[in-house]
N, C-alpha and C positions, 0 to 999 in steps of 0.2 A: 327073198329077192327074185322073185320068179316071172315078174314084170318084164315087159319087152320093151325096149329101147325108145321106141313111136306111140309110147302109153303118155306123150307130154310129162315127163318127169325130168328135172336137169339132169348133167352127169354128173356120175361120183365125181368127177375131177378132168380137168381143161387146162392142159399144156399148151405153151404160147411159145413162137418164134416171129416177134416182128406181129403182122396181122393174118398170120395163117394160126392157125387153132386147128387142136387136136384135142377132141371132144370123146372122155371115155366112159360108156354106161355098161354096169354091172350087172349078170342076171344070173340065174342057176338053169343046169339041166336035168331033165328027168330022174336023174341016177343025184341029184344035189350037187353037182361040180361048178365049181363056180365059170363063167363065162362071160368077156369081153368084148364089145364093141365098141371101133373107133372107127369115129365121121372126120374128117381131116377137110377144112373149108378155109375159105380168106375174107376178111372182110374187109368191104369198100365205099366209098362213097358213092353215090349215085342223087344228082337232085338234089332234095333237104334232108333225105334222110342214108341209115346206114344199109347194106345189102350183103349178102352171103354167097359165094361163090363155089364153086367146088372144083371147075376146072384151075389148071394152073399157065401161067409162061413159064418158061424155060429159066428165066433170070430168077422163077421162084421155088424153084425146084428146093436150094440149100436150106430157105426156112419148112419147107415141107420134111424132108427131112428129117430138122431138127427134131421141130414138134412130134415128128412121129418116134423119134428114138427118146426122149422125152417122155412123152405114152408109154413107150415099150419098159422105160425105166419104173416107170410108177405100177403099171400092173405086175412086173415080176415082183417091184417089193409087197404089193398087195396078196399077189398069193403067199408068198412066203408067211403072211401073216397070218393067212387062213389057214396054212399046214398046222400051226402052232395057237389056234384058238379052236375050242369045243364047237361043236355044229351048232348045240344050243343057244349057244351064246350070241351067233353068230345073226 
């Protein structure tokens, strides 16, 4: 998994509060440690079709939040998983 985040690959996993998303992609470092990044966006309408935002209002602050403690939830259980599975395997 040594891939970087911008290589067009989905993420391992996308916590939701409301229409804010929090978007988490997986990679390894030099040394083989696993490492995360998360894109935190809102989606809207615009026109006919949908659009991505990434600033916030202030009234959207609590689903920002959310979705980020959310993320935070699912990457600690994912490492936890990695401590306890073989590199090989991995």
């Amino acid at each position: 998994m040594s891939q970087k985040p911008n290589e067009n690959r989905p993420p391992v996993h996308t916590a939701r509060a409301g229409n804010i998303r929090a978007s988490v992609w997986e990679s390894t470092d030099a040394a083989g440690q696993a490492r995360f990044k998360v894109v935190i966006s809102r989606m809207f309408r615009q026109n006919e079709g949908w659009q991505r935002g990434h600033t916030f209002y202030s009234d959207q602050l609590a689903p920002v939040i959310e979705a980020a403690s959310k993320a935070q939830q699912w990457i600690e259980h994912r490492q936890r998983q990695l401590q306890f599975t073989p590199a090989e395997v991995r």
